[in-house]
N, C-alpha and C positions, 0 to 999 in steps of 0.2 A: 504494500500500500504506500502510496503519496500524495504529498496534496499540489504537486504543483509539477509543471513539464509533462514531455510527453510520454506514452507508456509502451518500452523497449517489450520486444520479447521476453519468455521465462525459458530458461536454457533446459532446465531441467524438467519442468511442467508436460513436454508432451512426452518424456519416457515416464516422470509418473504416471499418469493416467493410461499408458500403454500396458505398463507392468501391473497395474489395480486390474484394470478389465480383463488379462489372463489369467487374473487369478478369479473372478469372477467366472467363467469362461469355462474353468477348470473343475466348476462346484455343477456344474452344466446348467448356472444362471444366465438367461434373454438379458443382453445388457442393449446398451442405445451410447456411442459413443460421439462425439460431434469436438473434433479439435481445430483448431485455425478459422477461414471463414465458415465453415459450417456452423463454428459456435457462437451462434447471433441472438442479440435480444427476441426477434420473434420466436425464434426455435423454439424460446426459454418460457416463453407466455403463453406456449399451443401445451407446457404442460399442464393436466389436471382437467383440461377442455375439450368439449365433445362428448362426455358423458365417459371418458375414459380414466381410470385411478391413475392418480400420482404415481413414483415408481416410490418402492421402500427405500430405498436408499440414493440420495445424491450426492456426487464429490465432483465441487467447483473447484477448478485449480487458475486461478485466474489476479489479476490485480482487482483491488482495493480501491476505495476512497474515503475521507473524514474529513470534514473542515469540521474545527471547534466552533464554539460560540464567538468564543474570539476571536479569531479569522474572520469568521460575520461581523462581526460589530466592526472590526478594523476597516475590511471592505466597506460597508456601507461611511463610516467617517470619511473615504479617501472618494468614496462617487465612484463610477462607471470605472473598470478596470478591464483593461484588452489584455490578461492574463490567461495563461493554461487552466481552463477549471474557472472562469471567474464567472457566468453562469447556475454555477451551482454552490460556487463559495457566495453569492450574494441574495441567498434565499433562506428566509426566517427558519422554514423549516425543515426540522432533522430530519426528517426521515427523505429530505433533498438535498443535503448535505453528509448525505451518504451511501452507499452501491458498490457497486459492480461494472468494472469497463470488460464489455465481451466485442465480439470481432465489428471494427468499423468504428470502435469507439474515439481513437485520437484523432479522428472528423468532427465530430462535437467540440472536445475536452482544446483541441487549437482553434484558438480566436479567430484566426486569417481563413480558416475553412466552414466555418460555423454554416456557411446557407451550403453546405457542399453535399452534404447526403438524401438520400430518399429516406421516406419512409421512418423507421426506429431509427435510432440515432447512436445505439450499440451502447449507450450508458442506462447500465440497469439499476435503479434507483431503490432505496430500501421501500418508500411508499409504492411504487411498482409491483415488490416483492410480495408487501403486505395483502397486496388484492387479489394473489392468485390463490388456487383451490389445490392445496398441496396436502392436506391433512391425511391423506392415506400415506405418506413420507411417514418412515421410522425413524431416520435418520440423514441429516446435512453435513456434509462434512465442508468449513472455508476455507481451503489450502492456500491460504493469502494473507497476508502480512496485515496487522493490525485489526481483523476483521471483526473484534468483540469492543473495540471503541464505539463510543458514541454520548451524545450529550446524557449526562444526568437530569432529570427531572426529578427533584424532592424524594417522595417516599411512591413515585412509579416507576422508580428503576433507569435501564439504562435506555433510550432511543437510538437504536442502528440497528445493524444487519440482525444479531442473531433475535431480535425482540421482530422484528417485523419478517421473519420467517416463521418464529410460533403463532404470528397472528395468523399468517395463512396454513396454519394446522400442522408445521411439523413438532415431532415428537422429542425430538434429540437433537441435538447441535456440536460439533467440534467447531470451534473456532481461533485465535491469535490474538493477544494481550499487547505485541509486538513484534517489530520486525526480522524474521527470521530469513537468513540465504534459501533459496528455494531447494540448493545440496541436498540439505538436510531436513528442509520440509519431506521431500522427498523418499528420504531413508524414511523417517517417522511415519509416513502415511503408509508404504508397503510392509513395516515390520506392524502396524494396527489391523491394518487389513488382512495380510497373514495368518495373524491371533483371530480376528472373527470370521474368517474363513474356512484356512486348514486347520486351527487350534480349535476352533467351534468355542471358542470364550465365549461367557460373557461382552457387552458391550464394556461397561466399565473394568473389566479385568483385562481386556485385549487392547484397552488405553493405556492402562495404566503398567502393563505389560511391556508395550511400545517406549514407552517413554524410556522406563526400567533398560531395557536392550539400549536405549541410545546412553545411557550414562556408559553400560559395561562395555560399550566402543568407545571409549574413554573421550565421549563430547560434553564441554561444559555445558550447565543447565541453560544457559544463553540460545542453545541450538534448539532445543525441546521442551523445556516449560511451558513459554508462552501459550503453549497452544492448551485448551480446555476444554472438560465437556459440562455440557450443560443438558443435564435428564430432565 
């Protein structure tokens, strides 16, 4: 996740998701894979639609967004800003100051291209998220950097990604506290999925299993904490 510039490939993102789906594959689960332009905001919103169930499990392996409050407040003191993101950095609210960039997305998110696309605009926004019909979802996993940020509101918790995926019905969420190399995103999400796969874990025991392995590969807790689950 970032809040500003444009958004590089992830190096390691499409052997993750390669190496998750044959293990999938190997359980002889129906998966649905969609990497590079395939992976588009429409793709994303035909889920749960047509009178068809959610899948049980989703793993997003994608870049992030968060602007604070304060980013808000600052942009609005400065007026109009032709920045990366300034669109979304200059809207009251949270749940628009935070998402998902999927294929097509740094057409929106660069200022100098903003009338340049059709149609979605490839930023999935967490109010977006909130509206779809996901609740047959067991599980979300956000293999993206910062993905459990978001504004606090008092005694209603936090507003981002993973609150506006339980509104549209999932059940479980992995998400990021902070910024991890996607390396080791990567080790972490194959040695999880392993354990609830071929280990047939529990889901909290084949997290927390995952994690456990990334320490005994002698990676400081910097590479694997962050990441959390939320039952």
């Amino acid at each position: 996740m970032q809040t500003g510039g444009l958004w590089n490939a992830l190096k390691y993102s499409v052997k993750e998701a390669d190496q998750i789906n044959e293990l999938f594959k190997q359980q002889g689960i129906t998966t649905t894979l969609l990497k590079g332009e395939e992976a588009t905001e429409e793709a994303f919103k035909l889920v749960g639609l047509m009178g068809e169930k959610s899948p049980e499990v989703m793993h997003i392996s994608t870049h992030g967004y968060y602007f604070s409050v304060k980013e808000y407040e600052d942009a609005v003191r400065q007026g109009i800003r032709e920045d990366e993101g300034s669109m979304f950095r200059r809207i009251d609210h949270p749940f628009i100051r935070t998402g998902l960039i999927l294929a097509g997305g740094n057409e929106a998110w660069n200022p100098e291209n903003k009338f340049a696309w059709m149609g979605e605009d490839g930023i999935l926004t967490s109010y977006e998220i909130s509206q779809l019909n996901l609740r047959h979802t067991q599980l979300v996993v956000l293999s993206s950097c910062e993905s459990g940020l978001g504004d606090i509101h008092g005694d209603e918790g936090v507003f981002g990604l993973p609150r506006a995926f339980r509104i549209a019905g999932v059940k479980n969420l992995i998400f990021s506290l902070w910024q991890v190399p996607d390396y080791h995103t990567k080790e972490l999400m194959i040695e999880f999925y392993h354990n609830l796969m071929n280990g047939r874990m529990p889901l909290r025991t084949a997290f927390r299993q995952a994690q456990q392995a990334m320490r005994h590969k002698g990676y400081e807790p910097y590479y694997w904490a962050g990441f959390v689950l939320m039952e």
